[in-house]
C-alpha positions as CSV (number, residue, x, y, z in Angstrom):
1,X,63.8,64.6,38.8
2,X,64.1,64.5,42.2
3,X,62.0,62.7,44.6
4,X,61.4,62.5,48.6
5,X,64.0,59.8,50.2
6,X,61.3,58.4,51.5
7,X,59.5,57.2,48.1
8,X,59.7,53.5,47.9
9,X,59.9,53.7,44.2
10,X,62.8,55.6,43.7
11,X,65.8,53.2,41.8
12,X,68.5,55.1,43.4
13,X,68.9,57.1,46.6
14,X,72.2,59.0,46.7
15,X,74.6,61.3,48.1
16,X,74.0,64.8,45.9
17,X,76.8,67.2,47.2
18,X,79.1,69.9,45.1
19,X,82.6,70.2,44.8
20,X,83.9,73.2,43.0
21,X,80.9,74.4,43.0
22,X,79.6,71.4,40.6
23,X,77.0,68.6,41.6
24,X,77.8,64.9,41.9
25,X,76.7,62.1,43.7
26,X,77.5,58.8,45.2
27,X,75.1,55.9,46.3
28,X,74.3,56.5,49.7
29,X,75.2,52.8,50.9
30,X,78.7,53.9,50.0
31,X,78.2,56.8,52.1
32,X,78.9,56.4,55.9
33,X,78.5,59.5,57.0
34,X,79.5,63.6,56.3
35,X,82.4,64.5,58.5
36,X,84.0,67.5,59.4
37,X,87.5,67.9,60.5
38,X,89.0,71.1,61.8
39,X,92.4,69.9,62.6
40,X,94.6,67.1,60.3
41,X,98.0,66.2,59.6
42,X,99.6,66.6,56.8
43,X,101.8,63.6,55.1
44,X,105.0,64.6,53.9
45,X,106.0,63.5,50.3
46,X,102.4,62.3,50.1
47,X,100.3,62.7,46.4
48,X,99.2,66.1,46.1
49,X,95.8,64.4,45.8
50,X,96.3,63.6,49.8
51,X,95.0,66.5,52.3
52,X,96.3,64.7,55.2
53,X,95.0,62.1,58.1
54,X,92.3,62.9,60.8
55,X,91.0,61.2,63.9
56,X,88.0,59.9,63.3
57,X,86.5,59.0,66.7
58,X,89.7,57.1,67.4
59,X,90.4,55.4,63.7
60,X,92.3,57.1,61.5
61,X,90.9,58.0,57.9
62,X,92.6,59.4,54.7
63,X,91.2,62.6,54.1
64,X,91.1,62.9,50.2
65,X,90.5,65.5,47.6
66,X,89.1,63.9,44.3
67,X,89.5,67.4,42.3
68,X,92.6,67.0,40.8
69,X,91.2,63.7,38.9
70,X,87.9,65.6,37.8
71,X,89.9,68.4,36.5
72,X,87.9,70.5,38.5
73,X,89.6,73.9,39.9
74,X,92.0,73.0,42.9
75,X,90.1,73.7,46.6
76,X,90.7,77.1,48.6
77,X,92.6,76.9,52.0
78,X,90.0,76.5,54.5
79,X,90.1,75.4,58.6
80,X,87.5,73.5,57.9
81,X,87.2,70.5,55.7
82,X,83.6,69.1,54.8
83,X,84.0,65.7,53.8
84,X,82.0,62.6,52.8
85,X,83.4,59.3,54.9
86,X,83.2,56.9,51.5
87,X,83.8,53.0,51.5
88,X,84.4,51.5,48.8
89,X,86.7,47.9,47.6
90,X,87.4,47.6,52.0
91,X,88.7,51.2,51.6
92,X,87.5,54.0,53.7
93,X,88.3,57.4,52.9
94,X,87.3,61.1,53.9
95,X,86.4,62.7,50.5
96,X,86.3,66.6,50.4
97,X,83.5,68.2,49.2
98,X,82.3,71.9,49.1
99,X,79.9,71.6,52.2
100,X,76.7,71.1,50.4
101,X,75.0,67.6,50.9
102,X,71.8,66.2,50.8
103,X,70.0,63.1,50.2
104,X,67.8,62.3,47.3
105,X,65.9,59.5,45.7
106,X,65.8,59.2,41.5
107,X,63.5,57.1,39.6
108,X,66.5,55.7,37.5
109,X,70.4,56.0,36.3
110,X,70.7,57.6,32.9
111,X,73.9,55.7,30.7
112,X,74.9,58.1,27.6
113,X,76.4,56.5,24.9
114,X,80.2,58.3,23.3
115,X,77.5,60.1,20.5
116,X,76.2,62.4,24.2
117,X,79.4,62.7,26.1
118,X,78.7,64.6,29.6
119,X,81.8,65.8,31.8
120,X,83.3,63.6,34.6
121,X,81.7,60.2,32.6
122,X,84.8,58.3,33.0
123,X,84.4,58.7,37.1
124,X,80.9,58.1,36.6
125,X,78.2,54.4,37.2
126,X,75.9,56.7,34.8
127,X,74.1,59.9,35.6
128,X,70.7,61.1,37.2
129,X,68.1,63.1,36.1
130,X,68.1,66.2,38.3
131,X,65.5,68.8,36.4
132,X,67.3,70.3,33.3
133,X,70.8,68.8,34.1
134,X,72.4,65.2,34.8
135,X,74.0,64.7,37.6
136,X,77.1,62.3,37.6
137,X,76.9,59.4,39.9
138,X,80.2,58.7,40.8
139,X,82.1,55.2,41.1
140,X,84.2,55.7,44.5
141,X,86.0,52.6,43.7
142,X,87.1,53.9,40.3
143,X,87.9,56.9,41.6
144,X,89.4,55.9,44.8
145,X,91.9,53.7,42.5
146,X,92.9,56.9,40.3
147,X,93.8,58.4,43.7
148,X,96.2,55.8,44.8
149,X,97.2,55.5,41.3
150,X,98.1,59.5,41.6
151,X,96.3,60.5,38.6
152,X,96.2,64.5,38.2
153,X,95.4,66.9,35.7
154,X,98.4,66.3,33.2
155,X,98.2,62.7,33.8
């Protein structure tokens, strides 16, 4: 269950955003900020996981789409990119995401066992409580590392 950001109890405040259409989330100290880039470049021969490079008030960032390595359904052409600036092992990276984000507080982190498998576990520090579902909250670092690694959907 959700709480206000605010509430001093709360175990974990995170990140809660979709991407293809499905809800995830990511501590919020590994969250910079939510970015949104109109133009990018493109990097020829890059992994398909790789959108492109943007300026980012003078630095440039890796904008990167984690999809592929979810096995979640591949992004629609847009001029706009919504993105979550994510640091994680010294690492900076844009991360696309659908365009839905807020911040949330939870009273704890849910682990599952293999006897209650949930989706996207193998990305994920554990899940949180959100009403009737769990939420996964993602390890950027784990899945910053599949990214360079190149992991897809056959792989």
């Amino acid at each position: 269950m959700t709480t206000s950001l605010l509430d001093s109890s709360a175990a974990v405040r995170a990140c809660v955003f979709t991407l293809a259409g499905e809800p995830f989330a990511i501590d919020v100290t590994q969250v910079r900020e939510v970015a949104v880039f109109q133009e990018w470049t493109t990097v020829p021969l890059a992994s398909p996981h790789l959108v492109g490079v943007a300026n980012l008030r003078g630095d440039v960032v890796p904008i990167a789409d984690a999809r592929g390595v979810l096995k979640l359904a591949a992004r629609r052409s847009a001029r706009k990119l919504w993105t979550l600036i994510v640091e994680a092992e010294g690492c900076e990276v844009a991360l696309v995401i659908d365009g839905e984000v807020s911040l949330e507080a939870f009273g704890g982190i849910t682990s599952l066992d293999e006897s209650s498998p949930q989706p996207h576990a193998e990305w994920a520090l554990g899940f949180l409580p959100d009403g009737e579902r769990l939420v996964p909250l993602l390890d950027p670092a784990r899945l910053l590392r599949a990214l360079r690694e190149g992991r897809d959907k056959e792989g």
